[in-house]
N, C-alpha and C positions, 0 to 999 in steps of 0.2 A: 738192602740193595736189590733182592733178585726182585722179593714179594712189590715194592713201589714202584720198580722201574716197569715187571709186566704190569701192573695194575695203570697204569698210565699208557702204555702202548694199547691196553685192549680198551681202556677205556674212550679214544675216539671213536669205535665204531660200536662200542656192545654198552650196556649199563652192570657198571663194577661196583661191589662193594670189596671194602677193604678191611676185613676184620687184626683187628690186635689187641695185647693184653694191656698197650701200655695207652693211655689215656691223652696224656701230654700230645705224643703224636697225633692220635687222632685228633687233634683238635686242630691241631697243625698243617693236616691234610685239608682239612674242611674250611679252614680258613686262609689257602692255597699256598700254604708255606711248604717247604720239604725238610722234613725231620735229620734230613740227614745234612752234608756238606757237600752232596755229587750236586753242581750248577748246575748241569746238564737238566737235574729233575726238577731242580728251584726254577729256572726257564721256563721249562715245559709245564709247569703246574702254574705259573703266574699269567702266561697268554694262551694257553689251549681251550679249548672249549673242551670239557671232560666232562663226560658221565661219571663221575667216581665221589662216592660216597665212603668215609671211612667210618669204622664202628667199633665198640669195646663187646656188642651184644649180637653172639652168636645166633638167638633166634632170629634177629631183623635179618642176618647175613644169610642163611641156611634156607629159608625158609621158601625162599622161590627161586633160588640158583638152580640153575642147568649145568653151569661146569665149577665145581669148585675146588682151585688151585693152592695144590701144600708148599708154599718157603718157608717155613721156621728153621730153624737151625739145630744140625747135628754134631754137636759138637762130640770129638773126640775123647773117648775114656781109658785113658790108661788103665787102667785096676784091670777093667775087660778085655782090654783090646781090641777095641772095638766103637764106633760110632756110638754116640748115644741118640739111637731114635726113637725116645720116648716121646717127644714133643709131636712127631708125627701119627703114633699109635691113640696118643689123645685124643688128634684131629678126629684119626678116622671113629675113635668110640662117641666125640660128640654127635660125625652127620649122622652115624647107625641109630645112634638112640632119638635124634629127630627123624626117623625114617625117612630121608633124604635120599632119591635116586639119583643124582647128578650125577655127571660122571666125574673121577676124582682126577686131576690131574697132579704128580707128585715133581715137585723140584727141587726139592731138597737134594742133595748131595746124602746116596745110599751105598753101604756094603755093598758087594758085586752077590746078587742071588737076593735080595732083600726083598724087592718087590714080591714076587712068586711066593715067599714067602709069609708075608705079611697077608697076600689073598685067601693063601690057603686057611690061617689064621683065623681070621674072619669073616672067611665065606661070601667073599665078595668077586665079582665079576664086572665090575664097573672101573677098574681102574689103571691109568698107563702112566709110565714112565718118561718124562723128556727134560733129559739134562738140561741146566744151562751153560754157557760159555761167556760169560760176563768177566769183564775186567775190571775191577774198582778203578773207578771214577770215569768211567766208561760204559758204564749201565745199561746206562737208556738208550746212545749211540750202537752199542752190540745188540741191543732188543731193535734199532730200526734200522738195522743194516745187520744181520746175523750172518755168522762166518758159515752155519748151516745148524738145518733142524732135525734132528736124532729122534724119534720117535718110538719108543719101547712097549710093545703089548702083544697079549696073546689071541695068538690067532686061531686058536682052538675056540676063543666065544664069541658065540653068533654076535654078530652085528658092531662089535669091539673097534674092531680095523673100519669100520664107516664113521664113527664116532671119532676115531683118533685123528681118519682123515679130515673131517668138519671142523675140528680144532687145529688143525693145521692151517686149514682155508684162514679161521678165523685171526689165528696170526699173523699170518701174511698181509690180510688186508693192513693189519695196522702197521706196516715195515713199507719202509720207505724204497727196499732194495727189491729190484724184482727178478725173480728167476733161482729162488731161495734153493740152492743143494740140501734135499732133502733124503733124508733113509730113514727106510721103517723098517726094524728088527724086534728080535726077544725084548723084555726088559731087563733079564738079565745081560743082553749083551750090549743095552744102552747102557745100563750100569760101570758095564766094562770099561765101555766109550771114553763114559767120563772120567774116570779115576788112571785109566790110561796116561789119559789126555792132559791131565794137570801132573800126573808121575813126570811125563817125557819134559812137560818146562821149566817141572823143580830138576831135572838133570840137563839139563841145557844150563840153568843158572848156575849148577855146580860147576860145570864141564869149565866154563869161563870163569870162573873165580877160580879155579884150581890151575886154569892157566895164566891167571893174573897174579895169584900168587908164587906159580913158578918165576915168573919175570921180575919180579920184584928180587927176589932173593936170588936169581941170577945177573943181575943190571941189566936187563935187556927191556926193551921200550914196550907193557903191554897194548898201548893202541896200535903202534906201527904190528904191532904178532897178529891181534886180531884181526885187525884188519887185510892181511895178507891170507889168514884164515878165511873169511868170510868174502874174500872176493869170487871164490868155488860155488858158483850158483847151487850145488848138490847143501851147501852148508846157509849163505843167505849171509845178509848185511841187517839180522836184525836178532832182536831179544839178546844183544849178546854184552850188554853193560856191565861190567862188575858190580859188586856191591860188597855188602857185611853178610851176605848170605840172605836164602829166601824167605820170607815170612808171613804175616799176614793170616786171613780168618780161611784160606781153603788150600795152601800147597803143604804147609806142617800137618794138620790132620789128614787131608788126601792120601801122602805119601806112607804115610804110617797105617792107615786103612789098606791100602794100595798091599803095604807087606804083609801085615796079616791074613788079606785073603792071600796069601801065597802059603799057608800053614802046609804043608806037605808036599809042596812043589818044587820042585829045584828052580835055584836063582840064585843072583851075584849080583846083576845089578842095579837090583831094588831095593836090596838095603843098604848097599853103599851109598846111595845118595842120600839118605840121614844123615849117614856117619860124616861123609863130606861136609854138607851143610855145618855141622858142629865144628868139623875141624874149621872149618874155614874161620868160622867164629871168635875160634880160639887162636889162630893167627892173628885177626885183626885185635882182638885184646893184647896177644904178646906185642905187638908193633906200638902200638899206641903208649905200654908199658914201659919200650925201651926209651922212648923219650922224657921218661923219668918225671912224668907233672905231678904235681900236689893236687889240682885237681881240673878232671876232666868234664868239657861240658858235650852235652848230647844234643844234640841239634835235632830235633821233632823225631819222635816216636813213629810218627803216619808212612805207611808203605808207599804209598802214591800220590800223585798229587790228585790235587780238587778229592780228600777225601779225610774223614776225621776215623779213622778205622785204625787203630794202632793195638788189635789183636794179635798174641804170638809174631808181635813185630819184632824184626831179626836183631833189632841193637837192644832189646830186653835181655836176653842171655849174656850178651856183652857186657851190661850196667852189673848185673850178677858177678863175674869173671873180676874186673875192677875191683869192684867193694870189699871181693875176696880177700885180696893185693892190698884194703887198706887206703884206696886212694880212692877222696873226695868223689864224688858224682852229684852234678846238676844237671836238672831236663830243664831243655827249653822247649816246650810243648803249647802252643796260644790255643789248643780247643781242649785241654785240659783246665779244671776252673780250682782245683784243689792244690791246696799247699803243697803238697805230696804226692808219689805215686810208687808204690810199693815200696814203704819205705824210703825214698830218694828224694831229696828238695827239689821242689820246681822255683824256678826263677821266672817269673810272670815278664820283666823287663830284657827285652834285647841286650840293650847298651849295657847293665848289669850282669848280663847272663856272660856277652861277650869281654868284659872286663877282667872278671874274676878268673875264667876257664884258660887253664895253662896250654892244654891242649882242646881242640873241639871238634869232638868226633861227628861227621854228616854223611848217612849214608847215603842218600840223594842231597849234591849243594845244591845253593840258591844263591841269585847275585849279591842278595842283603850280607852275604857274607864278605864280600870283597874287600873292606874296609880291616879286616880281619886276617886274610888268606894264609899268613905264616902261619896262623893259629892251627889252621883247619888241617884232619885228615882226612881223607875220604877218597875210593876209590870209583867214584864216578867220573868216567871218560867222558861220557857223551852226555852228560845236563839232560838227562829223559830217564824215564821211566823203566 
């Protein structure tokens, strides 16, 4: 999502290449398909006129780039505690060892202190930091319309802060929004920025699930609460839908990143919003338990819509919790193509899926369920996101 959506944005005004390891896609790109399920990037790849070229061959990519841009993914390590960003220490031992001067720009989602780190490391001086703030399935829209550009480097090297500014120029040109709120800081404290910033919305998802859970087991109406809540302009009439708890490829590892750097810091409420998140979890499995079904069906694994990303999605612990209890579990998942998924039958058929399932748990509905609706639990109030 981050790596195609900027490779598409800078590719109307700059000549891109797109390197990755997997093949499939690139083929994909080159043949103007988009690898993934964001429409937004299938749109934009089928009538843009794009410089972008995609590649499996780091020499072709490396070798007369001027800026070359890190998104691979950091996934989360338990064992460490800590991010795993080996995939980006690779990058930077391939451009060293093509002695490549480009300058590196890093997007990857990092530990708070990483960057500086990672310089000292390798003895580099070419390299800044700039979060993204991308929503899945809203990619490409937040890349041409961004909420703002965070800009992270040190300004102790000569000529650093003119480079990071030119990259900024060069974003802009390709964003549709003009008058982009920009800041340029450490890259430690872009680091900050982001892990912040994705902390404060996996606790805003808790904050309202834990008051949609109060309602519930007090009779009390949670839309008519919320929205008495959020008519308080200090609080806002948004992000505030319940769900099954938050999930997805970047608020579970975030938040957990997020606590770790806090290792000797006092705090309270940054680990509570793990610990929420679980509970909350573990409520929507008791509820769905007390209606006593034989078995329960799951209604799409994907966090959001227009997206096939159903990483650390929040009804997996749930499907866990269930099978515990002994009681049946079906996915009905259409961008899944396997029998299976972690052990649990997928039901390829609707009309089948919706037959058999005594109860059907949806943490975002859909109309297609209507026909259904006794069936269903789900605590989405507002049909969005």
């Amino acid at each position: 999502y981050v790596g195609l959506s900027n490779a598409v944005l800078l590719a109307q005004h700059n000549s891109v290449y797109a390197l990755d390891i997997n093949r499939e896609k690139v083929e994909m790109i080159n043949s103007g398909c988009s690898p993934i399920a964001d429409e937004e990037i299938a749109e934009y790849l089928k009538d843009k006129k794009l410089d972008l070229t995609a590649s499996t061959d780091a020499d072709e990519v490396y070798s007369n780039a001027d800026i070359i841009m890190i998104a691979t993914p950091t996934d989360y390590d338990e064992k460490l505690n800590y991010f795993d960003t080996s995939s980006i220490e690779g990058v930077i031992e391939d451009i060293l060892s093509r002695g490549s001067d480009a300058l590196i720009v890093i997007r990857s989602t990092v530990p708070i202190g990483y960057t500086a780190q990672l310089s000292e490391k390798y003895g580099i001086t070419n390299v800044i930091f700039i979060p993204e703030f991308l929503r899945e399935g809203k990619a490409l829209y937040d890349n041409l319309y961004p909420s703002r550009i965070v800009v992270g480097f040190n300004a102790e090297i000569d000529g650093l802060e003119e480079k990071a500014r030119n990259f900024v120029k060069i974003v802009s040109e390709g964003s549709l929004k003009e008058n982009i709120p920009t800041l340029f800081v450490t890259t430690t404290e872009a680091e900050a920025v982001k892990l912040f910033s994705n902390t404060y919305l996996a606790l805003r998802i808790a904050y309202f699930n834990e008051l949609d859970t109060y309602a519930q087991m007090c009779g009390l109406d949670s839309n008519r609460v919320i929205q008495g809540v959020c008519m308080d302009p200090r609080i806002g009439n948004y992000y505030n839908n319940p769900s099954f708890g938050y999930g997805g490829y970047c608020l579970p590892k975030d938040t957990m990143q997020m606590l770790a750097n806090y290792k000797n810091i006092p705090q309270d409420i940054i680990g509570a919003i793990t610990k929420s998140n679980m509970t909350r979890k573990r409520v929507v499995a008791d509820t769905i338990l007390e209606k006593s079904p034989n078995v329960v069906g799951i209604y799409r694994l994907i966090m959001k819509s227009h997206s096939d990303n159903y990483r650390q999605s929040a009804v997996i612990d749930k499907i866990e919790m269930l099978k515990h209890e002994n009681i049946r579990v079906v996915i009905y998942e259409p961008t899944l193509g396997a029998d299976e998924y972690l052990g649990t039958e997928v039901v390829k058929d609707l009309g089948e899926f919706k037959k058999i399932s005594d109860v059907i748990a949806a943490n975002r509905y859909h109309k297609e369920l209507d026909d259904v609706r006794d069936k269903v639990y789900t605590r989405d109030l507002y049909l969005k996101d």
